[in-house]
C-alpha positions as CSV (number, residue, x, y, z in Angstrom):
1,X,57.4,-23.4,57.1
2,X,55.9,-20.3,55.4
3,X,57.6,-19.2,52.3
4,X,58.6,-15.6,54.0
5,X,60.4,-17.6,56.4
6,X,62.2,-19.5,53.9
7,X,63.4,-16.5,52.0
8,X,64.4,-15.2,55.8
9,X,66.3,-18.1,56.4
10,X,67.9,-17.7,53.2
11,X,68.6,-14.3,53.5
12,X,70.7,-15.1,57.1
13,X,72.8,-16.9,54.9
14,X,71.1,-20.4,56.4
15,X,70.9,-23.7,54.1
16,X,67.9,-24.7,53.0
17,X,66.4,-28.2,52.3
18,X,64.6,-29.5,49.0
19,X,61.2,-28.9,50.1
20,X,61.9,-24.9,51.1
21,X,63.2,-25.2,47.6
22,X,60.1,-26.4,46.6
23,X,58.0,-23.8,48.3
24,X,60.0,-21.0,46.8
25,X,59.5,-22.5,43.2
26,X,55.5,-21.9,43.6
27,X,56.3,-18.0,45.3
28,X,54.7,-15.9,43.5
29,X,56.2,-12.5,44.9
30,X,58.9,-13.0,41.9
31,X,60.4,-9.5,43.2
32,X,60.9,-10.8,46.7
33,X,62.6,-13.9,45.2
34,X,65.0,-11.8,43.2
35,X,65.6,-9.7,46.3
36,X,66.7,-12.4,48.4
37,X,69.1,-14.2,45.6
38,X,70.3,-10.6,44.8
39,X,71.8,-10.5,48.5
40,X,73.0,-14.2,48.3
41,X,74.8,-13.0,45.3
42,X,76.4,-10.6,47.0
43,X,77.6,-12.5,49.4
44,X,78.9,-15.0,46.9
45,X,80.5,-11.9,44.7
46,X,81.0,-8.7,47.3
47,X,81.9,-6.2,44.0
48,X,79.6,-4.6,41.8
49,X,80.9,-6.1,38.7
50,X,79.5,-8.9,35.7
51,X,82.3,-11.3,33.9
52,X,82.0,-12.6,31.0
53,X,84.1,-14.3,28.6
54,X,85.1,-14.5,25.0
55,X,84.6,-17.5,23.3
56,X,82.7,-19.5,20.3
57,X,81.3,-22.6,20.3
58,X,81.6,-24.5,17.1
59,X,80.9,-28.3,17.1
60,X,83.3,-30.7,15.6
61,X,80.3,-33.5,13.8
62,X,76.8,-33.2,14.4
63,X,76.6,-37.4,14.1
64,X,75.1,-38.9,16.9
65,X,73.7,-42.3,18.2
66,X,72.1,-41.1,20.9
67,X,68.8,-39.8,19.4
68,X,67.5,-37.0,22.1
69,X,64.2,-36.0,21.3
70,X,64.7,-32.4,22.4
71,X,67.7,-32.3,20.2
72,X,67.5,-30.2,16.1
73,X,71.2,-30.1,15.9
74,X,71.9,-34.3,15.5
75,X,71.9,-36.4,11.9
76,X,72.4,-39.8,11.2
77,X,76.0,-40.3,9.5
78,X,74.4,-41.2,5.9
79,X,72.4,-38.2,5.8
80,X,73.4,-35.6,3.5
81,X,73.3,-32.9,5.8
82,X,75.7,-34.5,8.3
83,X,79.9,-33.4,8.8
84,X,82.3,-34.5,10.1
85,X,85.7,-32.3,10.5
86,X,89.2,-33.1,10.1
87,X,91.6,-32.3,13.3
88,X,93.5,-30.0,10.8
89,X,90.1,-28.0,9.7
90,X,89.3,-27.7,13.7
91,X,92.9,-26.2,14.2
92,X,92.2,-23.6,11.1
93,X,89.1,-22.5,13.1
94,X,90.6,-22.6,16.1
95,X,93.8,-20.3,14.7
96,X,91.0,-17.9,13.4
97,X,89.1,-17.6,16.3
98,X,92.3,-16.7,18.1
99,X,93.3,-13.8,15.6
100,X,89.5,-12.5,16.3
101,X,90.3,-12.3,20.3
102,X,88.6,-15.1,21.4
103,X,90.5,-16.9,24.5
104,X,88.0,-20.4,25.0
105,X,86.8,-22.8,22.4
106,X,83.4,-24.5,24.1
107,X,83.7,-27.5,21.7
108,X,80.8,-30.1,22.0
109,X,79.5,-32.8,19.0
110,X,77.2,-35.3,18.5
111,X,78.1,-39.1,19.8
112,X,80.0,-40.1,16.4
113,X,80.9,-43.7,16.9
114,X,83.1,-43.7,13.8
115,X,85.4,-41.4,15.9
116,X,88.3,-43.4,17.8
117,X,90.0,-42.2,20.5
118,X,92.9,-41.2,19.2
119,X,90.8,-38.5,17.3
120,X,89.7,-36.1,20.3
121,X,93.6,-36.8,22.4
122,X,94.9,-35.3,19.1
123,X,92.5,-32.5,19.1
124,X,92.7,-31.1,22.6
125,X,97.4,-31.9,22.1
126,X,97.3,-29.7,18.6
127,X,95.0,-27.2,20.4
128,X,97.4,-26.9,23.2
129,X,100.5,-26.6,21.1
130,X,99.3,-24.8,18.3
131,X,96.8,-22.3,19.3
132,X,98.4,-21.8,22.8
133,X,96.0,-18.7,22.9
134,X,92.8,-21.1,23.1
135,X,92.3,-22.8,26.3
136,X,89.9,-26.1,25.4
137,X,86.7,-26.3,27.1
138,X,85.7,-29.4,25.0
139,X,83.3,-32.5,25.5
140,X,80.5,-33.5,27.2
141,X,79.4,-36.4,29.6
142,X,77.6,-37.7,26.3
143,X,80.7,-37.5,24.4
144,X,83.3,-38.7,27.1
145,X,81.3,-41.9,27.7
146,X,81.2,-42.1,24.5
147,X,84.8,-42.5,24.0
148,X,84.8,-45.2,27.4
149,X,82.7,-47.4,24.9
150,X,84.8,-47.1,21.4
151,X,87.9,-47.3,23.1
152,X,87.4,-49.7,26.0
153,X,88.8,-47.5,28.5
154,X,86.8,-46.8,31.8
155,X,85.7,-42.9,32.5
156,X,88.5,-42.5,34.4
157,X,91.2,-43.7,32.1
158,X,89.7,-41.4,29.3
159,X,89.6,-38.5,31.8
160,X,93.1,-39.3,32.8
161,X,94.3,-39.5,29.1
162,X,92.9,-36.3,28.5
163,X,94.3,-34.6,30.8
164,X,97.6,-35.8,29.9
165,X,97.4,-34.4,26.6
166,X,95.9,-30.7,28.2
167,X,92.5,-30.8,29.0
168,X,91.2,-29.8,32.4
169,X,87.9,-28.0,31.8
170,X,84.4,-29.2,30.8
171,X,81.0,-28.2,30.0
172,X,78.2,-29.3,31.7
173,X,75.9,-29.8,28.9
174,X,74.2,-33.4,28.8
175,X,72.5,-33.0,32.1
176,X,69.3,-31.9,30.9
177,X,67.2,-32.4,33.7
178,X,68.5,-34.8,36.2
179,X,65.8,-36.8,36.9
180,X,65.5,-40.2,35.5
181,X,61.6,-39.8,34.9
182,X,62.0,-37.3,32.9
183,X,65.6,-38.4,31.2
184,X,63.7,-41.6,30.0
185,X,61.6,-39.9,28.1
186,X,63.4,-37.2,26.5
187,X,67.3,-38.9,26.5
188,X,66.8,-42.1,27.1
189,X,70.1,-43.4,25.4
190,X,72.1,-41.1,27.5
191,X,71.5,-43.5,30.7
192,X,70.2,-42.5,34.2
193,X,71.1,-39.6,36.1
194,X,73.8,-41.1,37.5
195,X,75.8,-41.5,34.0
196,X,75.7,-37.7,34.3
197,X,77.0,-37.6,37.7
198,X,79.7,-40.2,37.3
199,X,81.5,-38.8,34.9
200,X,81.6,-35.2,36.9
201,X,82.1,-36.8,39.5
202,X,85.5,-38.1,38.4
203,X,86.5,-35.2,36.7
204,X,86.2,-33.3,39.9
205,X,88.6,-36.1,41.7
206,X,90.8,-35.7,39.0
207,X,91.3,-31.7,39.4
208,X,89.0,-30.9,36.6
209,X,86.9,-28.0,36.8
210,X,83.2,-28.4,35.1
211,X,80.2,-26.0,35.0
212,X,76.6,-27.9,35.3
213,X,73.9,-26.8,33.1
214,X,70.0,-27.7,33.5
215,X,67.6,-27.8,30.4
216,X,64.0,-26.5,31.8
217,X,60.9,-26.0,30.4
218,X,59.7,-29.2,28.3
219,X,58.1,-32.1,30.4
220,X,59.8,-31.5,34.2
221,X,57.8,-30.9,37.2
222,X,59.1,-28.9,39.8
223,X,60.0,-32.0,41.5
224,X,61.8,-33.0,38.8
225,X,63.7,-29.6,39.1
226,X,64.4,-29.8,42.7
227,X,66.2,-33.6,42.5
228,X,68.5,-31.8,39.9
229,X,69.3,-29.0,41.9
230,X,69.7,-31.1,44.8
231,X,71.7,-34.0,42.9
232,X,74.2,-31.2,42.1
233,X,74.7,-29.5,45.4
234,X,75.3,-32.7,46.9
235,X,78.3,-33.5,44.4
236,X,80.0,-29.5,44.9
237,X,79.8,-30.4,48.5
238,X,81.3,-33.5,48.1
239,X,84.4,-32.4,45.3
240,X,83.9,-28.5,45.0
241,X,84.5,-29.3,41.4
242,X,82.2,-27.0,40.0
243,X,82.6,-23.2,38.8
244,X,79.3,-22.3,37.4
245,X,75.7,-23.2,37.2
246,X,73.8,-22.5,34.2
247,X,70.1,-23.0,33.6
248,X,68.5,-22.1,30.2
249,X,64.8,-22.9,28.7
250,X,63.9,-25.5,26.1
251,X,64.0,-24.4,22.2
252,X,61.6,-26.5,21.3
253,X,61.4,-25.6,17.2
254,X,62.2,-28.6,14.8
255,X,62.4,-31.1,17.5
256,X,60.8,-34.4,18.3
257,X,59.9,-33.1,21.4
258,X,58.1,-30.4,20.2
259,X,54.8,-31.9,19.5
260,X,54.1,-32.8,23.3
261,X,54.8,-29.1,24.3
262,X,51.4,-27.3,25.2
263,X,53.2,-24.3,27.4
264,X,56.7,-22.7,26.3
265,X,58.7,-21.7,29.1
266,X,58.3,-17.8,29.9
267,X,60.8,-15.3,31.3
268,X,59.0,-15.2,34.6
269,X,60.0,-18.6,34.3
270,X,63.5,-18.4,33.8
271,X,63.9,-15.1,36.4
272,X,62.2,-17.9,39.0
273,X,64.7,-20.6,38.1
274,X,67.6,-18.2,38.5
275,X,67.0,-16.7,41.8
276,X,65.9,-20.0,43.3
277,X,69.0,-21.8,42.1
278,X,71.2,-19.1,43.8
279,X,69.3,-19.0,47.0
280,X,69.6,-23.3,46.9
281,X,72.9,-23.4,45.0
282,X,74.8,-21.8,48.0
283,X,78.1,-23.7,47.5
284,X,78.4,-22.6,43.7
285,X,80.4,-19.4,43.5
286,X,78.5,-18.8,39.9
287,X,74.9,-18.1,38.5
288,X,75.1,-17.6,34.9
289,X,72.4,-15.6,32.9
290,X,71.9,-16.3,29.3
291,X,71.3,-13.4,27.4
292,X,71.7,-16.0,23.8
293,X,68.5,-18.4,25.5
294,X,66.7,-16.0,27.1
295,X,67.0,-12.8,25.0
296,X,69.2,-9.7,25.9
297,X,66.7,-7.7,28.1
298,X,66.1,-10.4,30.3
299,X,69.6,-11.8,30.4
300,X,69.9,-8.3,31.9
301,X,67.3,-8.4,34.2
302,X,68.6,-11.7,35.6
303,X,71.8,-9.9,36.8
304,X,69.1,-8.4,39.5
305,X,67.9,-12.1,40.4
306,X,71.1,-13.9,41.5
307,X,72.9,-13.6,38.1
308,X,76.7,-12.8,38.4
309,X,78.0,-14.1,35.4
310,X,76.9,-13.2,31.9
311,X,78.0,-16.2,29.9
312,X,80.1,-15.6,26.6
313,X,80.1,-14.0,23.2
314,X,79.3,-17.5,21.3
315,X,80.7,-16.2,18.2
316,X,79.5,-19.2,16.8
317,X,77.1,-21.2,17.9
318,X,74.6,-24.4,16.1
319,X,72.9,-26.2,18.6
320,X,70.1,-23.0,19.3
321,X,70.3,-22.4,15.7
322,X,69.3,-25.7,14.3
323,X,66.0,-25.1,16.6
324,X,65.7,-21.8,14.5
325,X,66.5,-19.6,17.8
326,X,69.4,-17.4,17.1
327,X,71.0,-15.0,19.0
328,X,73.8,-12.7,18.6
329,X,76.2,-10.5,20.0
330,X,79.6,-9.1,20.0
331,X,82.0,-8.3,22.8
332,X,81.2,-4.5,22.7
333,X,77.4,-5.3,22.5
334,X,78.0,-7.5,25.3
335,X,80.0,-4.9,27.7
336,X,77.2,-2.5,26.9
337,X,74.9,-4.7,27.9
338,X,76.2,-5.0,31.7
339,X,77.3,-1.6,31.7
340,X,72.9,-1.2,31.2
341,X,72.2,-3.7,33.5
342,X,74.7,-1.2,35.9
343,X,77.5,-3.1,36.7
344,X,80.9,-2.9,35.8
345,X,81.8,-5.7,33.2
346,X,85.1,-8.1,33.8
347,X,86.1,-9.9,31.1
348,X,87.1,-13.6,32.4
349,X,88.3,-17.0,31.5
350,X,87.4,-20.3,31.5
351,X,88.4,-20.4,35.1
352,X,87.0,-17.6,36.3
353,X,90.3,-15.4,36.6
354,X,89.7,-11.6,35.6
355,X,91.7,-10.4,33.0
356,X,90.2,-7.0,32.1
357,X,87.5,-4.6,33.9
358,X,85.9,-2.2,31.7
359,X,84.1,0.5,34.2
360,X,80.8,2.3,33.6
361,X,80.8,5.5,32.5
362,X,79.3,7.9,35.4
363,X,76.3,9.2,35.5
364,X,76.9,12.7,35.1
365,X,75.2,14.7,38.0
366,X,72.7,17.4,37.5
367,X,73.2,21.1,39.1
């Protein structure tokens, strides 16, 4: 089919199949991409508005068996950069996070094997009681079947235990690309793409809501892209489980991988990936830009390629930073920025509920 038929088909508010999807990642009319997304968007999201929410995203150890070569952030547990914290020093953060406005703690960590079980059910119980301001958005894939394995519990029980004790959100990070070429080479440990899908899979069943996340610009193909996209439309058809997609570009600065890069991932790029994945994502009700990955002029722009959701404040944030990319913001900065892009910007929650719309000032008319 020719590519302006795909984007027609699109634009009618028709499906389309993995190699349309394919076509539209070589298109290079980038403008009539974004234009097409821009109405899906719309469609998704009638009202001229942006959320966002207010959050941080501290990690609780960086010690990690899993050994990721796209990964800055990790350490061995005897080297002497590498920490550990307490429950009780989590819930200090937490409680100061809270006094600053923050509403979600996005908690991820490294693997840590030394960790028992009984470590993360007290966490998300004492965040729950005593920061009832905070709503948890903790842990992994990585991390949850990490728990299966120290505690002998299957990814349900863990998923079941957690929930008991107030957990019903999760990140999507882990995924990378969802390709088992590609994972093999770049996160091997981690297990096919299945070990990704599996454990979303039964968070969904369970009543958990979980964004999914896709790491781009390292060693994929768009092939590789296209069974990731595809792998996760086929599980929202199947559960509906998740809110949000959100795709960002690999930092590839003080990482294994780094060496084998011989392109870094551009911002035409990343404006391709977003309006592709809303035009083939059509049961998501979210695209997410990323002003902290991509920079705050294109995490603008993006809101004009599919983008309806502008991420969070990440008050803190180590991951990025380890690969000496840092990126900051405040909530002001970050309502300004919308406001620019010219939308009206909604702060949100975890779950998507608005809590707050802060209107654009009109433009004052000329006479």
């Amino acid at each position: 089919m020719d590519t302006k038929d795909i984007l027609r088909k699109a634009f009618d508010g028709e499906r389309i199949n993995e190699q349309e999807c394919l076509q539209l990642l070589s298109y290079n009319d980038l403008l009539e991409l974004g234009e097409v997304a821009n109405e899906v968007r719309f469609r998704h999201n009638p009202y001229e508005v942006v959320t966002f929410v207010v959050d941080s995203n501290p990690n609780y150890t960086n010690v990690c068996n899993v050994d990721c070569t796209f990964c800055a952030f990790y350490r061995k547990k005897d080297d002497p950069d590498a920490y550990t914290y307490s429950i009780d020093e989590l819930i200090k953060k937490f409680k100061e996070s809270a006094n600053r406005g923050i509403t979600t703690i996005l908690l991820q960590g490294g693997v840590n094997p030394d960790l028992p079980f009984e470590y993360y059910l007290e966490l998300v119980e004492k965040t729950r009681k005593e920061v009832p301001e905070i709503h948890p958005h903790f842990f992994t894939t990585s991390e949850i079947i990490g728990m299966s394995e120290v505690s002998g519990l299957s990814i349900r029980e863990v998923l079941i235990k957690l929930k008991e004790v107030g957990l019903n959100t999760i990140p999507g990070g882990g995924a990378e690309i969802l390709s088992d070429r590609v994972r093999k080479k770049i996160s091997k440990k981690k297990g096919p793409s299945s070990s990704w899908l599996d454990v979303m899979r039964e968070a969904h069943l369970l009543g958990y809501k979980t964004t999914a996340t896709m790491m781009f610009g390292h060693i994929e193909t768009n092939e590789d892209i296209i069974i990731h996209l595809s792998s996760i439309r086929k599980l929202q058809d199947e559960t509906k489980g998740f809110t949000a997609f959100i795709p960002w570009s690999f930092k590839p600065e003080n990482t294994p991988l780094e060496k084998h890069i011989k392109t870094y991932s551009s911002p035409y790029r990343y404006l391709q990936i977003i309006a592709v994945s809303r035009i083939f994502l059509d049961n998501f009700p979210h695209i997410q830009a990323s002003w902290f990955s991509e920079g705050k002029k294109i995490g603008q722009v993006a809101l004009h390629f599919g983008a309806d959701d502008f991420g969070g404040t990440l008050e803190e944030e180590n991951v990025h930073a380890a690969a000496n990319f840092i990126n900051r913001s405040t909530k002001d900065e970050v309502i300004e920025l919308i406001h620019g892009a010219g939308f009206d910007a909604a702060q949100r929650d975890t779950l998507y509920n608005i809590l707050k719309v802060y209107h654009k000032k009109p433009v004052a008319q000329s006479t």
